[in-house]
C-alpha positions in Angstrom: 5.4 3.8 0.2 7.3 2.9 3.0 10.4 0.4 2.9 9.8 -3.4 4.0 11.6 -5.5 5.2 12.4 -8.1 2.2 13.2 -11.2 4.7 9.7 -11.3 6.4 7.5 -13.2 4.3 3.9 -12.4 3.2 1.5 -14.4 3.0 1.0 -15.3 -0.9 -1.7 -13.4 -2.9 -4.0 -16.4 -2.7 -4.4 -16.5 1.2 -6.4 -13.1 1.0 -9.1 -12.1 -0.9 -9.4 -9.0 -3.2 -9.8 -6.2 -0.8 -11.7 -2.8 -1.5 -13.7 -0.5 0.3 -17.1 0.5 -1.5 -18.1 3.7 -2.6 -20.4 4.3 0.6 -17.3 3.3 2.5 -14.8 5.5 1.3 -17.8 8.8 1.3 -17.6 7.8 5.2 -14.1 7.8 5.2 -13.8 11.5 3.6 -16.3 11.9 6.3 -14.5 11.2 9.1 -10.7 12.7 7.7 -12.7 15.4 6.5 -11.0 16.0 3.3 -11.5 14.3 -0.2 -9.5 11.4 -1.6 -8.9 11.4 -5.5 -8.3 8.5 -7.1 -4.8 8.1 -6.9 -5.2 8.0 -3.0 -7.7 6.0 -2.6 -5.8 3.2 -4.5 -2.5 3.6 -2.4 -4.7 2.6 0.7 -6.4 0.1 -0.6 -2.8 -0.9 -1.8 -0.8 -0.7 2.1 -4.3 -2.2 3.4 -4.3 -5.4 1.3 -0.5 -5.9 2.5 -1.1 -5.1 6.0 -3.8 -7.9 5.5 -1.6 -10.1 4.1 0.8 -9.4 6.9 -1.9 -10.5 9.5 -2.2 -13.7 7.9 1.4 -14.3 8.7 1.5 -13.2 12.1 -1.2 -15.3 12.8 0.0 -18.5 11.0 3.8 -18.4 11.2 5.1 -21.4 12.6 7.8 -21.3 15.5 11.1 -20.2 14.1 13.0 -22.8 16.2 10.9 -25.7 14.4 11.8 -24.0 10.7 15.5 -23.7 11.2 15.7 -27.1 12.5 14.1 -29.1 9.5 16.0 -26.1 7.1 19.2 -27.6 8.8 18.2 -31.4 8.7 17.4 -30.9 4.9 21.0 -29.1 4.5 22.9 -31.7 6.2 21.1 -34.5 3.9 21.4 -33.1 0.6 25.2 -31.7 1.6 25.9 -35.9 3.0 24.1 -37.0 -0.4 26.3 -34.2 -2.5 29.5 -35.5 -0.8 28.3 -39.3 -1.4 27.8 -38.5 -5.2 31.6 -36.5 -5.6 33.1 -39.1 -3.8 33.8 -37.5 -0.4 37.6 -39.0 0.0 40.2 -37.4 -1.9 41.9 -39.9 -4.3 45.5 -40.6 -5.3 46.7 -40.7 -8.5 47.3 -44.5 -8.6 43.5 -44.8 -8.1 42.2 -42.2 -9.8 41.5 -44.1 -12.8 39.9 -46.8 -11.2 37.5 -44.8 -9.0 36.1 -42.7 -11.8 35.8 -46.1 -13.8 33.6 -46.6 -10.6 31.7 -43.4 -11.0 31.0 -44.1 -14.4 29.5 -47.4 -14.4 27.5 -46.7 -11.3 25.8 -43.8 -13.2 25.3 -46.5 -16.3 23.2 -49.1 -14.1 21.5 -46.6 -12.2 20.6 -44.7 -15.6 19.0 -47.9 -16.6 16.6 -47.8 -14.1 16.0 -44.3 -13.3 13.2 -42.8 -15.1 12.0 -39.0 -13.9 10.1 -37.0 -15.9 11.1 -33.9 -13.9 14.5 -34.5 -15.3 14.2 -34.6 -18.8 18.0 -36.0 -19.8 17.6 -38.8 -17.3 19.8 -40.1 -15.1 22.8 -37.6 -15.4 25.4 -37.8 -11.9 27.2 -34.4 -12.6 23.1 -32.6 -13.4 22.0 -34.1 -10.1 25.1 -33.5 -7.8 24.4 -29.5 -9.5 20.6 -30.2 -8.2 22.3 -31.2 -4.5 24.5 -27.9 -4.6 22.0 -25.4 -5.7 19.7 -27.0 -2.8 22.7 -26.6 -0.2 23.1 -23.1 -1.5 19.2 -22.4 -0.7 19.2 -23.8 2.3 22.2 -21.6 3.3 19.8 -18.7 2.0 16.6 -19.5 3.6 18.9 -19.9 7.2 20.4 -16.4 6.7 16.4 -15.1 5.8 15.3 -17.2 9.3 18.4 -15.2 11.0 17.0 -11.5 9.7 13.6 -12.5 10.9 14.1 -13.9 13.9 13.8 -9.9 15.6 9.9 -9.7 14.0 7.3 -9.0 16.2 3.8 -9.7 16.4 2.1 -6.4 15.3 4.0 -4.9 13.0 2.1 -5.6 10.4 -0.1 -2.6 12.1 2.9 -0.8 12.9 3.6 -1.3 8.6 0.0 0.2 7.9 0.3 3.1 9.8 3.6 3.8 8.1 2.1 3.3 5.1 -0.5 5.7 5.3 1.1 8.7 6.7 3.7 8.3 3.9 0.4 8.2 1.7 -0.8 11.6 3.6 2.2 13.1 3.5 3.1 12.8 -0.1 -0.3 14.2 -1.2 -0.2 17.0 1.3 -3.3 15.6 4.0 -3.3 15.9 7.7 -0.8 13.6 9.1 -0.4 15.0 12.3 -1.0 13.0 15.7 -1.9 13.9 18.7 -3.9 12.7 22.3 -5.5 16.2 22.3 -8.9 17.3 20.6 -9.4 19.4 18.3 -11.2 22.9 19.2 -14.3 20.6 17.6 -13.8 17.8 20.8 -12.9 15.2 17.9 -9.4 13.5 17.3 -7.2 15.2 14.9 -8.1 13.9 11.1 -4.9 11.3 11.0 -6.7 9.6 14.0 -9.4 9.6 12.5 -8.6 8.6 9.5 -7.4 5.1 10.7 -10.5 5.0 12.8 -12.9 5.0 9.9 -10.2 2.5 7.8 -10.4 -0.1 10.4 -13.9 -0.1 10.8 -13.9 -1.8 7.4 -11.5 -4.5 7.8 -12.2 -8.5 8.1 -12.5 -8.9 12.1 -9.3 -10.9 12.8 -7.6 -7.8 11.3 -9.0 -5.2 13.7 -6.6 -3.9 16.3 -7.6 -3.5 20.0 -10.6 -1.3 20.8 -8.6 1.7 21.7 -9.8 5.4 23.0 -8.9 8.2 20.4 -5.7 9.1 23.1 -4.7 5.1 23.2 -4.8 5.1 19.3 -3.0 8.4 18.5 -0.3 7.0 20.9 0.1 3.8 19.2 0.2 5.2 15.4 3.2 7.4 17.4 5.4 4.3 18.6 4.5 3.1 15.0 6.2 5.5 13.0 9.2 5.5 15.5 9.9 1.8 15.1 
């Protein structure tokens, strides 16, 4: 299978259902590649063609990346001011040391009498939550770097992933993989062509690609394997 890229998310498992092509499906598949797909194959496309659907659902629901990294950054900069706030953000000297963490400690014994969580099952602790406030400064600084990484994605490359997908899937069992905008001696596109022909046929209408002659297509899976 081919290698994705880890910092593009997918849409979660729930977004799309169970995907599978029936058994008159897949005899019209055959068909059309005109070669026969054990078992083993037929699940690795079903496999790449439940992802690619997945992948659709992102491309078509992904919110503008400017509005993410802004709201990523405002929650960074409030749980970094309250993280600051809770170690005491000015460094002490020695003659008050004593007296500010005398301060520390009896705010944290008034607020403990009033703080009641369930979600944090010691209670009020101030050196637990301040841990809470770093580990989410830490993820924000992670999910900023993933924004970064994504920001070169480009609508249709969940298509571009499919067709990756499948020729690895042809190439590894030994099937026709080949591409090309010429005919066969038969007039008909070479079985790789249509191969994806017969595939898409099959899938939900927002996942359908462009209406695309046999020449268009076999172009198109070509820039896909190059990118």
């Amino acid at each position: 299978m081919p290698k994705r890229r880890s910092t593009i998310p997918i849409a979660h498992a729930d977004d799309v259902p169970t995907f599978a092509f029936t058994d008159e499906q897949w005899r019209a598949i055959e068909d059309a590649y005109g070669r026969q797909l054990n078992g083993d194959v037929r699940q690795q496309i079903t496999t790449v063609t439940t992802l690619y659907l997945k992948e659709c659902i992102f491309e078509r629901t992904a919110p503008p990346k400017a509005m993410v990294r802004k709201r990523i950054e405002r929650i960074r900069r409030g749980a970094g001011g309250l993280e600051k706030v809770m170690l005491g953000s000015k460094p002490f000297s020695a003659s008050t040391d004593e007296q500010q963490q005398s301060v520390h400690s009896y705010t944290d014994h008034l607020i403990r009498r009033h703080f009641n969580d369930p979600r944090l099952a010691a209670g009020w602790r101030g050196d637990h939550f301040r841990g809470v406030l770093t580990s989410l400064v830490v993820a924000c600084d992670c999910a900023l770097n993933d924004l970064s990484a994504a920001e070169g994605y480009r609508g249709g490359e969940a298509w571009n992933w499919w067709i990756q997908g499948l020729t690895q899937i042809a190439q590894e069992h030994s099937l026709p993989a080949g591409v090309s905008t010429e005919l066969d001696r038969n007039g008909l596109p070479l079985p790789f062509v249509r191969l994806v022909q017969e595939l898409e046929r099959y899938l939900p209408a927002n996942a359908h690609s462009r209406q695309r002659s046999p020449a268009a297509l076999a172009m198109a899976i070509s820039r896909a394997r190059n990118t």
